[in-house]
C-alpha atoms as an extended CHARMM CRD file, in Angstrom:
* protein
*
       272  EXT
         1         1  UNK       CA             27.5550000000       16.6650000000      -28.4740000000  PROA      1               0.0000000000
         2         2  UNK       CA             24.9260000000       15.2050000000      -26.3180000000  PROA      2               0.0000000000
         3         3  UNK       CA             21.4280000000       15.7350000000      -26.7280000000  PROA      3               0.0000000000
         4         4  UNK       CA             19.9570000000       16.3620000000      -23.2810000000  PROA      4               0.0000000000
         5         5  UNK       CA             16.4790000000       17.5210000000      -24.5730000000  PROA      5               0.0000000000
         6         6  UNK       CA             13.5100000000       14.1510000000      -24.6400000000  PROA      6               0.0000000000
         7         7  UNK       CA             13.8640000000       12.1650000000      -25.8090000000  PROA      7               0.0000000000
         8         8  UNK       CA             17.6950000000       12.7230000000      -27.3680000000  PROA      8               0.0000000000
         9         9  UNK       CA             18.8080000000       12.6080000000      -23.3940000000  PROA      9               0.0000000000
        10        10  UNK       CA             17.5680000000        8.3560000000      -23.4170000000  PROA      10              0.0000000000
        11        11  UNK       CA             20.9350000000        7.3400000000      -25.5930000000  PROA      11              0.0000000000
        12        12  UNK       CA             23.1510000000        8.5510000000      -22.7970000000  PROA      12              0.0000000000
        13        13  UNK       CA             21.1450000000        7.7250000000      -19.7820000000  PROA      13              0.0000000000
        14        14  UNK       CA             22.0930000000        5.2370000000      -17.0900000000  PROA      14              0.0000000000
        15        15  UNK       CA             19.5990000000        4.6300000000      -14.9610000000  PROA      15              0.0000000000
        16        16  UNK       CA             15.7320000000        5.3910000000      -15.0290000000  PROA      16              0.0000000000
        17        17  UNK       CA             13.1240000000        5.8290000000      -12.0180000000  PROA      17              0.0000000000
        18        18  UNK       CA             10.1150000000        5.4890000000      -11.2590000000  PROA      18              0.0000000000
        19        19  UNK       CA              7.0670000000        6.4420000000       -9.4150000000  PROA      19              0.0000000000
        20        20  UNK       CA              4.8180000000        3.7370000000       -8.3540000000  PROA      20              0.0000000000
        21        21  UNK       CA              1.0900000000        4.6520000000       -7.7240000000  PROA      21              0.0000000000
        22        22  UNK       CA             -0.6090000000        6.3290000000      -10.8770000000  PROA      22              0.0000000000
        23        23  UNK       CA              2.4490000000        4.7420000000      -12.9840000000  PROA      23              0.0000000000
        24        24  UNK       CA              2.5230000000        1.2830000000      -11.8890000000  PROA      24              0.0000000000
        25        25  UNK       CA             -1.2720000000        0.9970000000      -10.7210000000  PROA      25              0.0000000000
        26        26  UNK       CA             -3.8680000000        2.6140000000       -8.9590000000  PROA      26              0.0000000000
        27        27  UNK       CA             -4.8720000000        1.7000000000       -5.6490000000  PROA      27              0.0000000000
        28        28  UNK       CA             -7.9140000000        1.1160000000       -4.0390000000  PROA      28              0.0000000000
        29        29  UNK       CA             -9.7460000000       -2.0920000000       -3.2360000000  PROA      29              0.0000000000
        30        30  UNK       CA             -8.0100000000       -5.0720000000       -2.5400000000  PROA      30              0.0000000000
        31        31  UNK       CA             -4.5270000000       -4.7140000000       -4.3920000000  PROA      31              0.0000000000
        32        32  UNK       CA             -5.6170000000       -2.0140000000       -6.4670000000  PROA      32              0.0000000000
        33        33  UNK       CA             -4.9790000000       -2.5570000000      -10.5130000000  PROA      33              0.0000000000
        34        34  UNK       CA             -2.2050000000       -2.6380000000      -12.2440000000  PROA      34              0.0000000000
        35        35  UNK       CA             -2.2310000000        0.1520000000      -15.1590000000  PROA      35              0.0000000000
        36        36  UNK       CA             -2.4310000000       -1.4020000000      -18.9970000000  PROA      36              0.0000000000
        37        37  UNK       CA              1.0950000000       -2.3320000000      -20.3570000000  PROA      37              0.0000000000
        38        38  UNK       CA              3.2380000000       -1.2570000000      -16.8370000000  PROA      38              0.0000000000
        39        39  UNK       CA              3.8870000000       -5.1150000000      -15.9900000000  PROA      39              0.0000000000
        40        40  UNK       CA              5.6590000000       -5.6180000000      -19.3120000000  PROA      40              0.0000000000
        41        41  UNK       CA              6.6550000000       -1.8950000000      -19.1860000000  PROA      41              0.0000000000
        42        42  UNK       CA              9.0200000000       -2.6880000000      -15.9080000000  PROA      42              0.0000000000
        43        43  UNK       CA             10.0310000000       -5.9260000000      -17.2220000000  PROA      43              0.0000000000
        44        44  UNK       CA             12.1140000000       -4.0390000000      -20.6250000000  PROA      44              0.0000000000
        45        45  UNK       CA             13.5050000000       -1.6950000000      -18.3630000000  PROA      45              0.0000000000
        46        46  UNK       CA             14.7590000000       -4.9010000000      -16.1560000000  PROA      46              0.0000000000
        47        47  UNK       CA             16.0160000000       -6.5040000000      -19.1940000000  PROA      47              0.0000000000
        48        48  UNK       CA             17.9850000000       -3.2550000000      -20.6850000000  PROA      48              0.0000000000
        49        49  UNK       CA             21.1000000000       -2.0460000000      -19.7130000000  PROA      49              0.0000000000
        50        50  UNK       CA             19.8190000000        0.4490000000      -17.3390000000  PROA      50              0.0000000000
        51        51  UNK       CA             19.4420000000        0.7440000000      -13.8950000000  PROA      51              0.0000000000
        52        52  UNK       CA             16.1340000000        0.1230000000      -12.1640000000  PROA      52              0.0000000000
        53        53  UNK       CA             14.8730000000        2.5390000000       -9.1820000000  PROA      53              0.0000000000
        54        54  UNK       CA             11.7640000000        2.7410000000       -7.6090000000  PROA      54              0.0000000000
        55        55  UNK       CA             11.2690000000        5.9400000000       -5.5540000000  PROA      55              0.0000000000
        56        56  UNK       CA              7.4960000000        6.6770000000       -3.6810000000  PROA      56              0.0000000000
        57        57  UNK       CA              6.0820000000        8.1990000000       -0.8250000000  PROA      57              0.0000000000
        58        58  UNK       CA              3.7630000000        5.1060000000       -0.3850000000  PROA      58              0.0000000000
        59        59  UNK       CA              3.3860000000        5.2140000000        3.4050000000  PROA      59              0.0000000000
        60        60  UNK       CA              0.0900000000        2.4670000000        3.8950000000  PROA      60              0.0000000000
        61        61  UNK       CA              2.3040000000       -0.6700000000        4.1240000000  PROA      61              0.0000000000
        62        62  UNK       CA              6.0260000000       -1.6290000000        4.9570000000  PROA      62              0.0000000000
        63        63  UNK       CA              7.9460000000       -2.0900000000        1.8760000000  PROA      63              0.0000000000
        64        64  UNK       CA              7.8160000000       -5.7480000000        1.9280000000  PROA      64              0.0000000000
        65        65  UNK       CA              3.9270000000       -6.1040000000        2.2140000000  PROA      65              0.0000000000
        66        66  UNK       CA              3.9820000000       -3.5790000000       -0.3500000000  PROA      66              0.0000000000
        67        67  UNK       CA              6.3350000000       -5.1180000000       -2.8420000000  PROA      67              0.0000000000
        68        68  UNK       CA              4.0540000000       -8.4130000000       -2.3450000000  PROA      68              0.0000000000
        69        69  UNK       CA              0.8580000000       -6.5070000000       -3.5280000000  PROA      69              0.0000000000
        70        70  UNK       CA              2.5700000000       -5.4220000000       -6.4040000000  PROA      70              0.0000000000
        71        71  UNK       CA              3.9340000000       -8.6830000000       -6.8680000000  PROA      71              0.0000000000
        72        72  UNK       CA              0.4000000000      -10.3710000000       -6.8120000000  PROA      72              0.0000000000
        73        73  UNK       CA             -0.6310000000       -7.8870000000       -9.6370000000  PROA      73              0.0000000000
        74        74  UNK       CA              2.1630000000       -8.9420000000      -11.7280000000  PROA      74              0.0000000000
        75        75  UNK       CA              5.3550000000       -7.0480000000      -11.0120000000  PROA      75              0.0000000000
        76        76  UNK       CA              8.5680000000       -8.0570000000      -10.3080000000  PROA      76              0.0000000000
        77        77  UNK       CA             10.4640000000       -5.8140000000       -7.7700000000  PROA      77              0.0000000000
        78        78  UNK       CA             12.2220000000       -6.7150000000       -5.1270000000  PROA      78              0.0000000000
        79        79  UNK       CA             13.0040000000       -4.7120000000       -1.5010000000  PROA      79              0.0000000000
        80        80  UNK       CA             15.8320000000       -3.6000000000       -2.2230000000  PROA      80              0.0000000000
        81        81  UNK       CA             15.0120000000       -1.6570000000       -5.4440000000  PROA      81              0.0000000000
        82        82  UNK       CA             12.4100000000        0.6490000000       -3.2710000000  PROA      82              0.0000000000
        83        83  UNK       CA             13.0040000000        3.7200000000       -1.9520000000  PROA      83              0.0000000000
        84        84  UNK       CA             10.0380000000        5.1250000000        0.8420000000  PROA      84              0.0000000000
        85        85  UNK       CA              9.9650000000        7.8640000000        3.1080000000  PROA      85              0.0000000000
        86        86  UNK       CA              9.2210000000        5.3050000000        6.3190000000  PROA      86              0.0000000000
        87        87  UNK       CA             12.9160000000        3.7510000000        6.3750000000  PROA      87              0.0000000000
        88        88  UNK       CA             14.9360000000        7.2370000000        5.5110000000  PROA      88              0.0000000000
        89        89  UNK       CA             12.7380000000        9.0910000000        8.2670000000  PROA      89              0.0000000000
        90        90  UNK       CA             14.0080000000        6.7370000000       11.0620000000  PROA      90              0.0000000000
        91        91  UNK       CA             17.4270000000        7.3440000000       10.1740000000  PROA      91              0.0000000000
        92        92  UNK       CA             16.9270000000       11.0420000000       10.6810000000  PROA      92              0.0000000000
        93        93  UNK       CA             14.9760000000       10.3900000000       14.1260000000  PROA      93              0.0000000000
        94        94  UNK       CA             17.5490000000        7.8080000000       15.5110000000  PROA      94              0.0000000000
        95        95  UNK       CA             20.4220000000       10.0630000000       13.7480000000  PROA      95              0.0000000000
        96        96  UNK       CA             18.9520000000       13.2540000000       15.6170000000  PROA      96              0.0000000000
        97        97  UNK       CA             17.7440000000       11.1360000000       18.7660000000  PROA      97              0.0000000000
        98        98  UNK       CA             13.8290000000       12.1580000000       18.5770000000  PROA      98              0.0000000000
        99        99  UNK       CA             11.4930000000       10.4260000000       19.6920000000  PROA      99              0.0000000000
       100       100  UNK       CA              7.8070000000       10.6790000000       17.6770000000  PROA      100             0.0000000000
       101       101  UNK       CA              4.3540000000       11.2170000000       18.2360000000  PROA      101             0.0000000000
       102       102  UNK       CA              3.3660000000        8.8240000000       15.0970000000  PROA      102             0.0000000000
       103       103  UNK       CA             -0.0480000000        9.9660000000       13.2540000000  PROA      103             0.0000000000
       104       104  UNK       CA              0.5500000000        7.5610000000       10.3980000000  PROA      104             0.0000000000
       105       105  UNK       CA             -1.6970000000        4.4510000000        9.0200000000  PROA      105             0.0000000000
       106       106  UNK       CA             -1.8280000000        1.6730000000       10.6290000000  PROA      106             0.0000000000
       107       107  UNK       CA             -0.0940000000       -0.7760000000        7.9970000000  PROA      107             0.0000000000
       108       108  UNK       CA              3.3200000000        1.0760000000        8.3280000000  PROA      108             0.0000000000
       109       109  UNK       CA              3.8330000000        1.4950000000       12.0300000000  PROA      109             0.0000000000
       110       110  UNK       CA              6.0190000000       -1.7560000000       12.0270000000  PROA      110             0.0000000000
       111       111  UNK       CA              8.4020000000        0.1060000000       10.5090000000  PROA      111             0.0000000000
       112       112  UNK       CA              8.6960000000        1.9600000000       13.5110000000  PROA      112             0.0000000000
       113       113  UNK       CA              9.4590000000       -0.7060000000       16.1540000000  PROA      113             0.0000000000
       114       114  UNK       CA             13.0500000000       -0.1580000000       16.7540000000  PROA      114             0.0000000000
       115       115  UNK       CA             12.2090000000        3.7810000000       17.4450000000  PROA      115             0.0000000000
       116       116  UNK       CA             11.8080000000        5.0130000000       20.8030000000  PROA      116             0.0000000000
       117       117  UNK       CA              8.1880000000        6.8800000000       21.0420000000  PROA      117             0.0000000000
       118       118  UNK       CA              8.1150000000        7.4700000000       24.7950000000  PROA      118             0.0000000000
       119       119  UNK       CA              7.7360000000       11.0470000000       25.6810000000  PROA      119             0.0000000000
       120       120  UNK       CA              7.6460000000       12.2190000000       22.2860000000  PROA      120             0.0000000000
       121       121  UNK       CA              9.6590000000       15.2230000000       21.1840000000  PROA      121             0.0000000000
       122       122  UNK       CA              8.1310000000       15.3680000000       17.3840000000  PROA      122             0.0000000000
       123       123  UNK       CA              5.7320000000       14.7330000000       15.0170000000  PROA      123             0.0000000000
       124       124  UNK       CA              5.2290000000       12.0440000000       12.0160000000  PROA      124             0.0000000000
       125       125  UNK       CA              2.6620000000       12.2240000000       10.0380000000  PROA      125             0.0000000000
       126       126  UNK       CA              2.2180000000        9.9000000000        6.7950000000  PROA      126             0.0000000000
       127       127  UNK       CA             -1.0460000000        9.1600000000        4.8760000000  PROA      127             0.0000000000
       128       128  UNK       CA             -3.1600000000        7.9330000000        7.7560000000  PROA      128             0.0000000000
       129       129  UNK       CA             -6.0830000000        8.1420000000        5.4150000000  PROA      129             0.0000000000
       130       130  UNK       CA             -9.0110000000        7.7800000000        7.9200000000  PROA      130             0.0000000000
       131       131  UNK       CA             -6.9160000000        7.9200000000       11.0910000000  PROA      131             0.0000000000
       132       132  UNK       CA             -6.8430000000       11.9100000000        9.9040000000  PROA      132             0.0000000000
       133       133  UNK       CA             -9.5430000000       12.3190000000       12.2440000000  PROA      133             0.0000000000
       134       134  UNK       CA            -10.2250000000       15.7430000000       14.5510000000  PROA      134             0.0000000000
       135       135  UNK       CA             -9.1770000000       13.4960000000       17.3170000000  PROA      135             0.0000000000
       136       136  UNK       CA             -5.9230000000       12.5520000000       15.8280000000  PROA      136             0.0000000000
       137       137  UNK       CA             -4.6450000000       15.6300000000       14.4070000000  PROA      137             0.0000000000
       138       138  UNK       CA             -5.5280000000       17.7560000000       17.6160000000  PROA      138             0.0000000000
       139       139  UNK       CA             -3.3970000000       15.2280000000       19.4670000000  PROA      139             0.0000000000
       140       140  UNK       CA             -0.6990000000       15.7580000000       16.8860000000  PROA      140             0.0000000000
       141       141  UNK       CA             -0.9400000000       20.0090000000       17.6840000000  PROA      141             0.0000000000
       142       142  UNK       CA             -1.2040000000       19.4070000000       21.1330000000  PROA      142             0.0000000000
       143       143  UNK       CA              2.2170000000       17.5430000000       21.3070000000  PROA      143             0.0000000000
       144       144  UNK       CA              3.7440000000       20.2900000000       19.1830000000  PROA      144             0.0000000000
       145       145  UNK       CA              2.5540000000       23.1520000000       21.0880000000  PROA      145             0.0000000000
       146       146  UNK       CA              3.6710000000       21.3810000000       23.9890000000  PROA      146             0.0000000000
       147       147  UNK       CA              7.2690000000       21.2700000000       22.8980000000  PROA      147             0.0000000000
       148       148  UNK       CA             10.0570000000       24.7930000000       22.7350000000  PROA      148             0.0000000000
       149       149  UNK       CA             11.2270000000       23.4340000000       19.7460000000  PROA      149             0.0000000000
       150       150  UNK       CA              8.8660000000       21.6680000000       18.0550000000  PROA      150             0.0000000000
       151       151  UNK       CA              9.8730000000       19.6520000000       15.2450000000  PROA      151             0.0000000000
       152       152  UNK       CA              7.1820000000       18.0970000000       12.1420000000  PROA      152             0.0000000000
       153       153  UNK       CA              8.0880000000       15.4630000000        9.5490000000  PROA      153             0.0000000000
       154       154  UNK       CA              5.8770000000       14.9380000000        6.8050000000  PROA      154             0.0000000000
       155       155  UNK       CA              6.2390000000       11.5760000000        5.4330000000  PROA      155             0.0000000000
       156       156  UNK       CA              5.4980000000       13.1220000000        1.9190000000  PROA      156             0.0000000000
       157       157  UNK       CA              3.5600000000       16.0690000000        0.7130000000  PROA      157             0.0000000000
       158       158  UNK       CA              1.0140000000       15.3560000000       -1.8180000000  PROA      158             0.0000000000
       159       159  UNK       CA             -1.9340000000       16.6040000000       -2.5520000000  PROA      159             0.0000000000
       160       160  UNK       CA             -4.2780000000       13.9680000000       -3.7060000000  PROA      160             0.0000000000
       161       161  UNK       CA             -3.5520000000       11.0850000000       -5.4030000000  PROA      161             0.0000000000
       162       162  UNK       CA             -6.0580000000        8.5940000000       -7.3900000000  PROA      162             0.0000000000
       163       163  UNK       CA             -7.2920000000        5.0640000000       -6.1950000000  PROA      163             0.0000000000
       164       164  UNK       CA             -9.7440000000        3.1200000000       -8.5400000000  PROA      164             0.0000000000
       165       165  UNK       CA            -13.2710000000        5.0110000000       -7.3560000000  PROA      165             0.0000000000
       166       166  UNK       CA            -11.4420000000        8.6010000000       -7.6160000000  PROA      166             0.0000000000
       167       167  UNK       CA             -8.6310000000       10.9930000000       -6.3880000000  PROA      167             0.0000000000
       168       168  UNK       CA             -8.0640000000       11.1550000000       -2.1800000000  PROA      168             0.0000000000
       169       169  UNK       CA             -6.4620000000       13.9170000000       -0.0140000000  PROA      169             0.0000000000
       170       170  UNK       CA             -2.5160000000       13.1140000000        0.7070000000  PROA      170             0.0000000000
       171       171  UNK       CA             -0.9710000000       13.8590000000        3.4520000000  PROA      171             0.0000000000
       172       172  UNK       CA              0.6000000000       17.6070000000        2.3090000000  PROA      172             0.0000000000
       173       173  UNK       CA             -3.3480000000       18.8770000000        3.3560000000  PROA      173             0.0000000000
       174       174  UNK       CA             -2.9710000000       17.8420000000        6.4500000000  PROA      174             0.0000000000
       175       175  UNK       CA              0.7050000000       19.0960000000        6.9300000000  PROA      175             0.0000000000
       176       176  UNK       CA             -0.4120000000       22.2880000000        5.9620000000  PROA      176             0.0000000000
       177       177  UNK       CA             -3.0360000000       22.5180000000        8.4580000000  PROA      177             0.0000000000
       178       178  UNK       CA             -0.4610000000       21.4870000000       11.1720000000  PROA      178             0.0000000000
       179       179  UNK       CA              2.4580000000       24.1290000000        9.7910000000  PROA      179             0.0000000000
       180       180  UNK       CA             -0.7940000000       26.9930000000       10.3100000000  PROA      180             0.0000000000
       181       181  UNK       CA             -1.9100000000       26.1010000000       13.7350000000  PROA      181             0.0000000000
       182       182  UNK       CA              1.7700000000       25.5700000000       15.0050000000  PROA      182             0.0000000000
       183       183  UNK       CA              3.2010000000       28.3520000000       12.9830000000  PROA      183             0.0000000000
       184       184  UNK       CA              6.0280000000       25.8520000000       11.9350000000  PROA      184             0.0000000000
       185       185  UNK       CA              7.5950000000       24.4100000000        8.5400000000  PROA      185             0.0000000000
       186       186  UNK       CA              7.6560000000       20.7980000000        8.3780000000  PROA      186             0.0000000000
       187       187  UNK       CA             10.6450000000       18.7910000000        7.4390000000  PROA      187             0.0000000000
       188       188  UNK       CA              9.6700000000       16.5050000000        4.1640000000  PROA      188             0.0000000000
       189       189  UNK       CA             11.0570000000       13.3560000000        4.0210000000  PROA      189             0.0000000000
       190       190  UNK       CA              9.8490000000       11.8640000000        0.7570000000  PROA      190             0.0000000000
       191       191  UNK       CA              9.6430000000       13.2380000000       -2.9500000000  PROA      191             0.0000000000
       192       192  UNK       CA             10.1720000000       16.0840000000       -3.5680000000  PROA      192             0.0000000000
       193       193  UNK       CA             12.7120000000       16.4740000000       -0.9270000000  PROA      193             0.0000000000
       194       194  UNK       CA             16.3140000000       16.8870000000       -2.8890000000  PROA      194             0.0000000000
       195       195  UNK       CA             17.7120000000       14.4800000000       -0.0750000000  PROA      195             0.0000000000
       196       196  UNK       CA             15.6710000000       11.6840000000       -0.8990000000  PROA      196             0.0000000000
       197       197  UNK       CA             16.0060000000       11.9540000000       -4.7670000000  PROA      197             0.0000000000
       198       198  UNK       CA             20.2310000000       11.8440000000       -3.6680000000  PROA      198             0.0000000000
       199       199  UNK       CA             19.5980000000        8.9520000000       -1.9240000000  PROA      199             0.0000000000
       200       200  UNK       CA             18.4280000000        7.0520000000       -4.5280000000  PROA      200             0.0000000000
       201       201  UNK       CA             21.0010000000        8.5600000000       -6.8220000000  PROA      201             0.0000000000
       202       202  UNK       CA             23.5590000000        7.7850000000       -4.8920000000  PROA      202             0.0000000000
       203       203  UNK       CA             21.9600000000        4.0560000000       -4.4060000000  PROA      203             0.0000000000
       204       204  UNK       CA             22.3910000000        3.4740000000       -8.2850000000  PROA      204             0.0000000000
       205       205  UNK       CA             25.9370000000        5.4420000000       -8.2510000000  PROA      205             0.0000000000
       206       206  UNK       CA             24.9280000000        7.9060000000      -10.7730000000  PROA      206             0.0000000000
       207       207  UNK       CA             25.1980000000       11.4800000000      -11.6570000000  PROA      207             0.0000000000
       208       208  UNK       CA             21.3970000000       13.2120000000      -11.5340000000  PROA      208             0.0000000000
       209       209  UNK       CA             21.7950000000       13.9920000000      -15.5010000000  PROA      209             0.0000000000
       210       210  UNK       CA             22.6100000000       10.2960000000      -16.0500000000  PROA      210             0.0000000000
       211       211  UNK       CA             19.1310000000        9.5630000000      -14.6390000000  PROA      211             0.0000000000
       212       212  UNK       CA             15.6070000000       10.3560000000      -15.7980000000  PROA      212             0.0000000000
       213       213  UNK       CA             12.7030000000       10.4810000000      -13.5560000000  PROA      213             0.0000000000
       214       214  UNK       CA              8.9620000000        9.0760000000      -14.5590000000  PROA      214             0.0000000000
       215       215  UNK       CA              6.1790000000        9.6520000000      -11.9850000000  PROA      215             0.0000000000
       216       216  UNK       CA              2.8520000000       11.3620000000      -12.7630000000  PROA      216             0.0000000000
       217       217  UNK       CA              3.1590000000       13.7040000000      -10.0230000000  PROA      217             0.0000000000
       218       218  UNK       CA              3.7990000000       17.0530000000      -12.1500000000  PROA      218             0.0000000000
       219       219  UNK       CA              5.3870000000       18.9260000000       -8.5550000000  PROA      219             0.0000000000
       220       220  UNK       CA              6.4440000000       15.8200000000       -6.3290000000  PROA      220             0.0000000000
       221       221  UNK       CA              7.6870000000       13.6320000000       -9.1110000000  PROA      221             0.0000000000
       222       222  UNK       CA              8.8460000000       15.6980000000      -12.0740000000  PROA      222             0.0000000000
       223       223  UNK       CA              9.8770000000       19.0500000000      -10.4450000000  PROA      223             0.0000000000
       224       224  UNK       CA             11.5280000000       16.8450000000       -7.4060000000  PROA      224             0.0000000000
       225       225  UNK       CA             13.4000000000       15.3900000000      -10.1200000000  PROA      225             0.0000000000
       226       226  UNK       CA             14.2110000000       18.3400000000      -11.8860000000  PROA      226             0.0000000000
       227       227  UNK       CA             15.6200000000       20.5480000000       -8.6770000000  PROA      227             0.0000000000
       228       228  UNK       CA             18.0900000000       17.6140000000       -8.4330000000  PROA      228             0.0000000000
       229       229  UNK       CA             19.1830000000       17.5830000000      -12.0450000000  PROA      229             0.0000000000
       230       230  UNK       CA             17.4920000000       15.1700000000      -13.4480000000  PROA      230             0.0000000000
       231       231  UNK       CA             14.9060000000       15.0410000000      -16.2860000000  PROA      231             0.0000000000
       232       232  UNK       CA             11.4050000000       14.4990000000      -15.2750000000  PROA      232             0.0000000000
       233       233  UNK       CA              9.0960000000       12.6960000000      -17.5360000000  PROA      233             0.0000000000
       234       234  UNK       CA              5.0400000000       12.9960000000      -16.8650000000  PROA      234             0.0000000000
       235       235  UNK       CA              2.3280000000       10.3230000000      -17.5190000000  PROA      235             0.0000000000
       236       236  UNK       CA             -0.6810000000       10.7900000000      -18.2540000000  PROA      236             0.0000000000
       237       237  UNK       CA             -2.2580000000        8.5140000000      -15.8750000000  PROA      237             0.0000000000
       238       238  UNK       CA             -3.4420000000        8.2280000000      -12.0460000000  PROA      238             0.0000000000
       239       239  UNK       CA             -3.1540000000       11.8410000000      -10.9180000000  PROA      239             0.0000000000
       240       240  UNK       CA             -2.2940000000       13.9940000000      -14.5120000000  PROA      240             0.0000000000
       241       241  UNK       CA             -4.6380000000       16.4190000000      -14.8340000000  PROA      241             0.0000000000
       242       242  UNK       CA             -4.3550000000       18.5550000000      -18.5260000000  PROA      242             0.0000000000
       243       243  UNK       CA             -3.5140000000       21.7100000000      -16.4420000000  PROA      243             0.0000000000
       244       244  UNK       CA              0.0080000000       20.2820000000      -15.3620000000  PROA      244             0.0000000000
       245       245  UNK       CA              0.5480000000       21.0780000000      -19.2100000000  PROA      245             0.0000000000
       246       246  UNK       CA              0.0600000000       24.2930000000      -18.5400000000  PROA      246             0.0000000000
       247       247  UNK       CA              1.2500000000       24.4520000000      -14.9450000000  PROA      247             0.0000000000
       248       248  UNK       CA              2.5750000000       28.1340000000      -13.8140000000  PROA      248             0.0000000000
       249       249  UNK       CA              5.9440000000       26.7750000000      -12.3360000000  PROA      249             0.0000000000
       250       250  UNK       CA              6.7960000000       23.0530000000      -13.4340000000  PROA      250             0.0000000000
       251       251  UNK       CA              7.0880000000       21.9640000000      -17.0510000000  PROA      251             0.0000000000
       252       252  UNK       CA              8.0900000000       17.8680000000      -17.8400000000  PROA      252             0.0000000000
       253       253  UNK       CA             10.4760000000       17.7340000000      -19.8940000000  PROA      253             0.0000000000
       254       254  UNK       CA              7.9650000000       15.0240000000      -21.8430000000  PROA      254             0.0000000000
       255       255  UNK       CA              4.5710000000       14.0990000000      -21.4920000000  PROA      255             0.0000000000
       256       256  UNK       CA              3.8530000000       10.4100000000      -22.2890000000  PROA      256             0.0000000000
       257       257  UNK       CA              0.5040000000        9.0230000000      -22.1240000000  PROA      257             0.0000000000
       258       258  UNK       CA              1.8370000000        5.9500000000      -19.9740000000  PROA      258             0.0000000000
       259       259  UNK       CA              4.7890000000        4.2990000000      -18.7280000000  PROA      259             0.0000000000
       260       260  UNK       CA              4.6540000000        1.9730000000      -21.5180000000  PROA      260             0.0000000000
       261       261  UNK       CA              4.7650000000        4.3660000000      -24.1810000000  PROA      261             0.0000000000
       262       262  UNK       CA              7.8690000000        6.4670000000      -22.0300000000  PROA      262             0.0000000000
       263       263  UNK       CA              9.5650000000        2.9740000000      -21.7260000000  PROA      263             0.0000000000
       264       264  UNK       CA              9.5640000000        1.9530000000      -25.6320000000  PROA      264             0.0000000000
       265       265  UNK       CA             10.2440000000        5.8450000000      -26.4780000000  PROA      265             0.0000000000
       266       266  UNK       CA             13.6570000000        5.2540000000      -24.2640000000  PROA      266             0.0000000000
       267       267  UNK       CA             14.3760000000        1.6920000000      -25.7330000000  PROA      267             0.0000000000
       268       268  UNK       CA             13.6230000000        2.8690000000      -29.3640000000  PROA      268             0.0000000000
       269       269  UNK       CA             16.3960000000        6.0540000000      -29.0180000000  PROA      269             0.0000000000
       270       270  UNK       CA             18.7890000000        3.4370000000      -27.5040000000  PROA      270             0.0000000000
       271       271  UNK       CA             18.8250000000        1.0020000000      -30.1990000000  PROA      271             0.0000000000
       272       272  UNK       CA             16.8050000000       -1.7140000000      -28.4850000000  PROA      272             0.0000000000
């Protein structure tokens, strides 16, 4: 029989993914810093016999300037591995044939080039970070009041997350504030959406309890994961608080202190 509780579930897994920012590094100034042991951490998981995924709801860079910051602080990950909300959200909007109102930062927006923005017919809204302005997010109501149907998409919907001088509002505040004033539910592309999970899933051609989940998002990461049938492992770095151990809804099923530690835990029960 096959033990599916952590860590007896690591002998039969086939693939393992993983959150980036508060597991990989915090950001912040400059490149940010990579956390203590997650460079060799990523580079045993590359070197086992399971499957590699990395699945965030960066949204400050494309994924190729943001594979080169992590590559200048020591990891090696390539495009393709990368899963962000910015790529699957223009399938949806060319799929659907909207055309957005884009209140996102300033680093992704090349993303967007192929998407037509004239006239817009709905909202995107990433982690604009200081473009979340009065200004900005008015604009963003004003073009969803203006529409019969008006549609949101949250790139994403975090609460806070931690750079190196402290934790910082995500974009889920301000998607709240726009799904009061419009009286609307936003779409989430991004963890925890089950769609986006799938996609990475079916990226890696697995089965969700062949997979295990690492992120240090309690909600986002580990209850994403867990909605979709996976196991959800929790750091304790970047955003963990010692509540999530006690959370009301969401319960990991392990709590590591770091991906290093989760990583050699996994190894260990395979026989590596």
């Amino acid at each position: 029989m096959v033990d599916m509780s952590w860590p007896g579930c690591a002998k039969s897994l086939k693939g393992v993914i993983l959150d980036m920012c508060g597991v990989l590094y915090d950001s912040g100034d400059g490149d940010g810093v990579a956390i203590p042991g997650s460079i060799e951490a990523v580079r045993k998981l590359k070197s086992s016999d399971l499957q590699l995924r990395f699945c965030t709801n960066e949204t400050q860079a494309t994924r190729e300037k943001f594979v080169a910051k992590l590559g200048r602080l020591g990891f090696d990950i390539s495009v393709s591995e990368v899963f962000s909300p910015a790529p699957a959200a223009i399938a949806v909007l060319k799929e659907r044939g909207l055309r957005p109102h884009l209140l996102v930062y300033d680093g992704v927006l090349p993303e967007f080039d192929s998407v037509d923005k004239a006239n817009p017919n709905c909202v995107v809204i990433g982690d604009a970070a200081e473009k979340f302005s009065y200004q900005n997010l008015n604009e963003a109501f004003r073009v969803l009041v203006g529409l019969d149907k008006p549609v949101l998409f949250s790139l994403g919907q975090g609460r806070y997350y931690k750079e190196t001088d402290g934790l910082k509002l995500d974009v889920g505040v301000y998607m709240k504030a726009l799904e009061y004033a419009c009286d609307l539910k936003a779409e989430v592309i991004g963890k925890p959406s089950p769609m986006f999970f799938q996609s990475v899933l079916t990226d890696m051609g697995l089965q969700p309890h062949e997979a295990l989940m690492i992120g240090d998002d309690l909600v986002n990461d580990v209850g994403g994961a867990q909605n979709c049938g996976m196991k959800g492992v929790q750091v304790r770095t970047g955003k963990y608080r010692l509540s999530d151990e006690n959370h009301p809804t969401v319960t990991a099923d392990g709590t590591v202190d770091n991906l290093a530690q989760a990583v050699d835990v996994i190894l260990n029960q395979r026989g590596h």
